[in-house]
FILUM-235433 format. One line per 5 residues: number of its first residue (from 1); for each residue x, y, z of N, C-alpha, C. Coordinates in steps of 0.1 Angstrom, whole numbers, m for minus. Example, Ala and Ser with C-alpha at 12.3 -4.5 7.8 and 13.67 -1.06 7.14 Angstrom:
<pts>
1 = 132:m57:78:123:m45:78:132:m33:78 | 128:m22:71:137:m11:71:129:0:79;
</pts>
This chain:
<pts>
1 = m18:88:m46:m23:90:m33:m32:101:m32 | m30:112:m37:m41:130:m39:m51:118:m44 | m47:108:m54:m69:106:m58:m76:102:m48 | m64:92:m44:m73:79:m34:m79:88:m22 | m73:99:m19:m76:108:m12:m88:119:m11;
6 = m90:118:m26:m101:126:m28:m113:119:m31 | m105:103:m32:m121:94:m33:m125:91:m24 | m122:90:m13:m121:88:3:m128:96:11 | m123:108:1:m132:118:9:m145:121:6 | m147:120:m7:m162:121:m16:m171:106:m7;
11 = m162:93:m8:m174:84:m2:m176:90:11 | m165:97:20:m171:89:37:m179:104:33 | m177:115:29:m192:128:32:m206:120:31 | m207:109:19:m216:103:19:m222:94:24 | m212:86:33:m210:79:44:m209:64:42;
16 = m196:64:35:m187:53:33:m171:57:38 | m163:50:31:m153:51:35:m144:38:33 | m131:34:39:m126:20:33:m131:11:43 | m129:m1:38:m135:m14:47:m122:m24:45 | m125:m35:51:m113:m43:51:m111:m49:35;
21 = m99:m57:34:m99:m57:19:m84:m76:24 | m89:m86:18:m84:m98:17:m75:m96:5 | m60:m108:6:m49:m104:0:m57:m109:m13 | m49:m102:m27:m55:m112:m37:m41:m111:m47 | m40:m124:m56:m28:m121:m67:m32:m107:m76;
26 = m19:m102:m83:m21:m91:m90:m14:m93:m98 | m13:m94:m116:m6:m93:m124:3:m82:m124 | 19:m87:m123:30:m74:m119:39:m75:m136 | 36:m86:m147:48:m87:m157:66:m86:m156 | 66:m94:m165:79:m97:m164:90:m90:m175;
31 = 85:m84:m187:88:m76:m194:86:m60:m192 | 96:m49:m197:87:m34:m197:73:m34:m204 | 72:m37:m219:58:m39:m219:48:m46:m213 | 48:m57:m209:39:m64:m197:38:m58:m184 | 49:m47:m180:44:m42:m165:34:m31:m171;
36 = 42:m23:m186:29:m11:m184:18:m19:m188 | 17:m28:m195:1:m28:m201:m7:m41:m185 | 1:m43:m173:m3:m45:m164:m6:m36:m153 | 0:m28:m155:m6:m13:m145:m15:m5:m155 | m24:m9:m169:m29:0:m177:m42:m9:m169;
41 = m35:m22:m173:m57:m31:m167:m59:m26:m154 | m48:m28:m145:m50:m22:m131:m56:m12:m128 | m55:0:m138:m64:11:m137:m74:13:m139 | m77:2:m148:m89:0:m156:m96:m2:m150 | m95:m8:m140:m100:m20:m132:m105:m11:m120;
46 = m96:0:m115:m101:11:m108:m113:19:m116 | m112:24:m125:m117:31:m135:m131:29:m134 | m132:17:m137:m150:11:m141:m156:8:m128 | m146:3:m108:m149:9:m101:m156:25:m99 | m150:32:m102:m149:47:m100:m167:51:m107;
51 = m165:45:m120:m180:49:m129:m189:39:m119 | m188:29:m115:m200:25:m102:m201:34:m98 | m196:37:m90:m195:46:m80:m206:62:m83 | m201:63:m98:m206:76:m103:m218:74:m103 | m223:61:m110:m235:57:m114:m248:54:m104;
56 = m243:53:m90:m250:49:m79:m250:65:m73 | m247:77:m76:m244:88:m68:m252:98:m74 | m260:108:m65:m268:115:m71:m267:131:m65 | m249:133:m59:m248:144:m58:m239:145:m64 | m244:161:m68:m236:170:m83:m219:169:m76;
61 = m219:172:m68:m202:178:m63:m196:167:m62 | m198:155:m60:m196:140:m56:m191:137:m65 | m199:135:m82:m200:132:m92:m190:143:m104 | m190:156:m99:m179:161:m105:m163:160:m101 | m163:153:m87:m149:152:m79:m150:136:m87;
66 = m156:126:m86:m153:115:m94:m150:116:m103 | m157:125:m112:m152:129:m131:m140:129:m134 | m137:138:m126:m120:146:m121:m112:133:m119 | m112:122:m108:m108:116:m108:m103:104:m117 | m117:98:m126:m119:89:m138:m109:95:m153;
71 = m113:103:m150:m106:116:m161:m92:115:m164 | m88:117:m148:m70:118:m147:m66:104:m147 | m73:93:m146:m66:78:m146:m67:76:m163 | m77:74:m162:m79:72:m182:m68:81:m188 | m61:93:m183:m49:99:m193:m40:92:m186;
76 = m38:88:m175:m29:76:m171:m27:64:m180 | m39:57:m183:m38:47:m189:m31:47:m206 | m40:60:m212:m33:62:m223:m21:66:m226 | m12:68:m215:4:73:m211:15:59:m211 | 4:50:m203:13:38:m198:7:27:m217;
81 = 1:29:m221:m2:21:m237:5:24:m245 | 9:40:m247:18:45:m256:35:41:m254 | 38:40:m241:47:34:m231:50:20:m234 | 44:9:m235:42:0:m240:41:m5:m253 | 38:4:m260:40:m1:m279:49:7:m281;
86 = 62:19:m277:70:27:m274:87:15:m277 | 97:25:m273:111:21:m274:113:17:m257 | 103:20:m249:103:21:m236:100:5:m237 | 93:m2:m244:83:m11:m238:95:m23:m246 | 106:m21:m251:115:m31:m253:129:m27:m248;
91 = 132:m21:m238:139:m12:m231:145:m28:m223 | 157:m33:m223:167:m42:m219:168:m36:m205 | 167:m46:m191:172:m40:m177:187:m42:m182 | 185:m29:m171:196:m18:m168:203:m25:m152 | 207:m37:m149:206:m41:m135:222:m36:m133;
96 = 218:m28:m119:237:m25:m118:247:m35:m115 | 239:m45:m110:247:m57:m105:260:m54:m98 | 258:m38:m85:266:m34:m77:265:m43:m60 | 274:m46:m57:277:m54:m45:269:m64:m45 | 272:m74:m52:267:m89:m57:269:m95:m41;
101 = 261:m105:m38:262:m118:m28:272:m127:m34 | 277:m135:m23:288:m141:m26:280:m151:m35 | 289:m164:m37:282:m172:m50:272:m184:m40 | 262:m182:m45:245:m190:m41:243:m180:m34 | 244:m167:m29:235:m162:m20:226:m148:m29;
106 = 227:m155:m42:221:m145:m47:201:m150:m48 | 203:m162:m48:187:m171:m43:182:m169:m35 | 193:m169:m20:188:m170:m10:183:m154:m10 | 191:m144:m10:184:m129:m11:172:m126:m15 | 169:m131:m32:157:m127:m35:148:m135:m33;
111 = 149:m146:m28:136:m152:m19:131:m146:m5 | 140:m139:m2:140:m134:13:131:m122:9 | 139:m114:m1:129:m102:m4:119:m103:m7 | 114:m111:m20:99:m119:m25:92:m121:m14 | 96:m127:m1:88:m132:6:81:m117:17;
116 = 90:m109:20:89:m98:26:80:m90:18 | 81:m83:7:78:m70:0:59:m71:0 | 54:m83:1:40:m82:m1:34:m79:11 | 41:m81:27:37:m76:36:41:m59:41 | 54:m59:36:54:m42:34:42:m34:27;
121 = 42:m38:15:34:m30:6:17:m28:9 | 17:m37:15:m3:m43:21:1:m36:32 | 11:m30:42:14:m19:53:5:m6:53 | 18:m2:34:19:9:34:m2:13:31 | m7:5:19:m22:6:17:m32:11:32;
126 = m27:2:41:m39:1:50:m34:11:66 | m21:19:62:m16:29:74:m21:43:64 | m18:42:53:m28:50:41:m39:52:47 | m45:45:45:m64:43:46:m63:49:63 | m54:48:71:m55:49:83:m56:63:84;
131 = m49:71:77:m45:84:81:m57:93:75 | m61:86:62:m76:94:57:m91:95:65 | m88:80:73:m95:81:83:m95:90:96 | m88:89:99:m85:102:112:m83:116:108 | m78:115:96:m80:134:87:m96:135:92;
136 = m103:126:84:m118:131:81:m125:128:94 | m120:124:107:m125:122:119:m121:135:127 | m112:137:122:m107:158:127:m95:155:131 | m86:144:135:m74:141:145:m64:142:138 | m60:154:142:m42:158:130:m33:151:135;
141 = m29:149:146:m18:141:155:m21:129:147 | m31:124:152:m33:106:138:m26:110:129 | m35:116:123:m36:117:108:m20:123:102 | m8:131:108:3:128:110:8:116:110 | 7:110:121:16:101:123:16:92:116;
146 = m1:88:108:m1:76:103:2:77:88 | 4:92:84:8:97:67:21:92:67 | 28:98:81:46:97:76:49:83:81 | 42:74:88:46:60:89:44:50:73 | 30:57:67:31:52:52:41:55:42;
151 = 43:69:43:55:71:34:67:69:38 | 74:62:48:85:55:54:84:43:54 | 69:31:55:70:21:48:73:21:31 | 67:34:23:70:31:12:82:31:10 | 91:39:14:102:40:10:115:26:13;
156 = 111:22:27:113:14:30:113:2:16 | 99:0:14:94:m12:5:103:m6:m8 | 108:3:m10:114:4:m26:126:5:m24 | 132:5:m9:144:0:m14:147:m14:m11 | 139:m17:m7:141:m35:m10:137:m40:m22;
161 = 130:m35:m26:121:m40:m44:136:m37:m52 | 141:m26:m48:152:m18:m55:166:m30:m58 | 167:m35:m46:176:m44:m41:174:m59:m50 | 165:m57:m53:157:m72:m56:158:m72:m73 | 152:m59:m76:154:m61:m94:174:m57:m94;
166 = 180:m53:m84:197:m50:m87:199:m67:m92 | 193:m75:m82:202:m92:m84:192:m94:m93 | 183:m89:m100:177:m99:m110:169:m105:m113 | 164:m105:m104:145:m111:m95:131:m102:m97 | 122:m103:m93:113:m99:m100:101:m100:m83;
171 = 92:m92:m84:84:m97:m73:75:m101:m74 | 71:m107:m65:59:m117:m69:41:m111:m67 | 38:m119:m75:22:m109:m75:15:m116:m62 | 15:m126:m58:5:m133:m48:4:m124:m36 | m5:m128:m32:m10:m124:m19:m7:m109:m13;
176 = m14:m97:m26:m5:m84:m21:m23:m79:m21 | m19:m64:m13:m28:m56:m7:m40:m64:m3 | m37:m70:15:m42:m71:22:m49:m58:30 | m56:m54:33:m60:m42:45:m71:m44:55 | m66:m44:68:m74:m42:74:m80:m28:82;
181 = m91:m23:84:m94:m8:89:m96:m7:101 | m103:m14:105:m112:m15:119:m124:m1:118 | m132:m5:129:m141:7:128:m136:20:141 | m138:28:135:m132:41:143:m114:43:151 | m116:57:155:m100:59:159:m93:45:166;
186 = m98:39:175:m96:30:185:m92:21:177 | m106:17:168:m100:1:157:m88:3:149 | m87:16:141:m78:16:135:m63:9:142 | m62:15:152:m51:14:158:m46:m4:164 | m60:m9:171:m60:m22:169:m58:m29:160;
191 = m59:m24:148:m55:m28:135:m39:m30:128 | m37:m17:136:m22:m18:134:m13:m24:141 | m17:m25:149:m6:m36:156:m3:m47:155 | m13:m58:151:m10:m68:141:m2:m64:127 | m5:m59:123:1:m57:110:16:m51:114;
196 = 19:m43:122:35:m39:128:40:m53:131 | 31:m59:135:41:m71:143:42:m79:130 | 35:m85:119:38:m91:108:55:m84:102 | 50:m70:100:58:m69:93:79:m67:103 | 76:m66:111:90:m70:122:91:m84:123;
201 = 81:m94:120:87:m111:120:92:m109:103 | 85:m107:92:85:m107:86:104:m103:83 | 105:m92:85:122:m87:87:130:m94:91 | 125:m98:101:136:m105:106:136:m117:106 | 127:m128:94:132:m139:89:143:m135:85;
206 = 136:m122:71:146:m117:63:164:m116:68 | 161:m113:78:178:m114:82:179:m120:89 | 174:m131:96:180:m147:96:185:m153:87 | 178:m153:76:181:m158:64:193:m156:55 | 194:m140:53:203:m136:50:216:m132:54;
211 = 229:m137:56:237:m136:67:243:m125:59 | 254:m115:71:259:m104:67:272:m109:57 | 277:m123:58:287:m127:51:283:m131:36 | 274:m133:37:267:m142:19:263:m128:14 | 256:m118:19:252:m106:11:250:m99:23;
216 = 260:m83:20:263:m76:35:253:m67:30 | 251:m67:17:240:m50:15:229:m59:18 | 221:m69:12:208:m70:17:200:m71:29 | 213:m81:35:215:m78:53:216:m69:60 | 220:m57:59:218:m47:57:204:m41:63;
221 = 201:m37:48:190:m36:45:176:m37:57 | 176:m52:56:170:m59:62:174:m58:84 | 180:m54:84:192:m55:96:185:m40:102 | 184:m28:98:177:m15:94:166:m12:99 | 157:m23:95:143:m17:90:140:m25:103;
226 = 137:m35:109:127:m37:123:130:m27:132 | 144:m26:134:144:m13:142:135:0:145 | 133:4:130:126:15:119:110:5:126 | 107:1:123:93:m11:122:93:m6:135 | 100:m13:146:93:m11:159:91:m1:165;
231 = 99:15:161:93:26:165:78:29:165 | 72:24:151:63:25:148:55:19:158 | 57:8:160:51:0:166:48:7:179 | 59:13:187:61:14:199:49:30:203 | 47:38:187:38:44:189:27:43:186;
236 = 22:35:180:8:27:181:7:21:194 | 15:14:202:11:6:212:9:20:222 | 16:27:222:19:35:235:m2:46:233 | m3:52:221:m18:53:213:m28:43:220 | m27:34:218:m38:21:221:m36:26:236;
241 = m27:25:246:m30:19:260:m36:33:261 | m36:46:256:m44:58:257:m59:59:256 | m62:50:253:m73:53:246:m84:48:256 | m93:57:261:m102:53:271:m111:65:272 | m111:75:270:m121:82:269:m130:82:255;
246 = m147:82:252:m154:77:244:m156:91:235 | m149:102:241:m147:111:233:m139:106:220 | m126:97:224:m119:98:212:m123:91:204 | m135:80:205:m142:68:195:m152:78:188 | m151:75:174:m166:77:164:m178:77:170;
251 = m184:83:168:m200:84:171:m209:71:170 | m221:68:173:m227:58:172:m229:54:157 | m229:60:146:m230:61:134:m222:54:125 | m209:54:132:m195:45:130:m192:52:114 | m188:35:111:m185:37:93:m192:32:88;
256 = m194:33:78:m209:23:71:m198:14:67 | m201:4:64:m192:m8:58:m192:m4:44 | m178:m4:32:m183:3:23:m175:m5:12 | m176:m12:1:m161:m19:m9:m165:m6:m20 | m158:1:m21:m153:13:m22:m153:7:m44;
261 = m147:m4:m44:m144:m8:m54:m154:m17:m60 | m166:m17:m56:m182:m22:m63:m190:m13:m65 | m196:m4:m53:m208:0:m52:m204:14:m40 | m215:21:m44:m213:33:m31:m229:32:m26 | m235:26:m12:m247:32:m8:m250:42:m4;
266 = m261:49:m15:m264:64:m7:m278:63:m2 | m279:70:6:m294:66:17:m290:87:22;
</pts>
């Protein structure tokens, strides 16, 4: 999160910034060697982003904060390879197999999670992007509220992933990191409220589905978190009906539209 943060900051000085971003599959592996050498391409895959980026940019401080950044993934990558040809990378799960579902509801559980976890996680990305935006717009109250709602979605999202590798299941790569931004303080926020409301239906399939009798922890779980979900909600919505002075919107200048992960235009 410090990079994505410091890449965010380097594009919008130059006047980019994040733009919307459509769900796409991601290789997640089903072995310890196949998740690291699946988070090794993933970086890669940032990586040679990042050298665009370098390669289109013609200020020195810009170009030494990307180095910085390129720098510390590549000793990432060579961490997660060594990890992977390692004692780590044939390392047997460790599943606690503590407070099992009664018998069949251990299917129904990790379908329920599978189905949930890729709307959390595409949350946490784009309430992220939300709060770097209002940092670099000046708004600390935002830029608060929208940090600790990400890191309570993540946490959120890992204890259901958590829940999910206990029975045995695995998550699914489809359709993850969706984001939408919108342009300036206003959009952001119109932004979020679809995505709050996804992720509270989204829950509470999950505990339709899952009854407290067939599995009381995952219901649980699940039982928890819209609650948690709609606070959020309730302060984005209460944000939105505030918003009416053009003081609080971006300037005419807006965001430049920017895929952060091709190209950076400098003008």
């Amino acid at each position: 999160m410090q990079r994505t943060k410091a890449l965010v900051g380097v594009t919008t000085r130059l006047g980019g910034g994040p733009v919307d971003r459509d769900a796409e599959p991601i290789t997640i592996g089903t072995t310890p060697k196949a998740i690291f050498l699946a988070d090794a391409e993933q970086i890669l895959g940032f990586i040679a982003a990042v050298d665009r980026v370098m390669d289109a940019c013609a200020d020195d401080e810009a170009r030494a904060t990307l180095l910085t950044i390129a720098d510390a993934e590549r000793a990432d990558v060579e961490v997660l390879e060594a990890l992977a040809l390692g004692s780590e990378g044939i390392e047997e799960p460790a599943n606690r197999k503590h407070l099992l579902p009664k018998m069949g509801g251990t299917d129904i559980a990790t379908a329920a999670i599978k189905g949930t976890l890729p709307v959390m996680t595409s949350a946490v990305s784009q309430i992220f992007f939300h709060s770097l935006k209002h940092e670099h717009g000046g708004w600390e109250d935002l830029t608060e509220r929208e940090l600790n709602a990400a890191l309570v979605m993540m946490y959120r999202s890992e204890a259901l992933l958590e829940r999910l590798l206990d029975l045995g299941g695995l998550p699914a790569g489809s359709a993850q990191g969706e984001a939408r931004i919108g342009e300036g303080d206003r959009g952001a926020d119109q932004m979020a409220l679809p995505l709050h409301n996804a992720v509270i239906a989204s829950l509470e399939r999950g505990l339709e589905t899952v009854s407290g009798e067939v599995d009381p922890m995952t219901h649980t779980l699940f039982d928890s978190k819209p609650r948690s979900s709609e606070n959020s909600q309730d302060s984005v919505m209460s944000d939105t009906k505030s918003w009416g002075s053009a003081a609080r919107i971006l300037g005419a200048s807006g965001w430049r539209r920017l895929v952060w992960t091709m190209a950076l235009p400098i003008r």
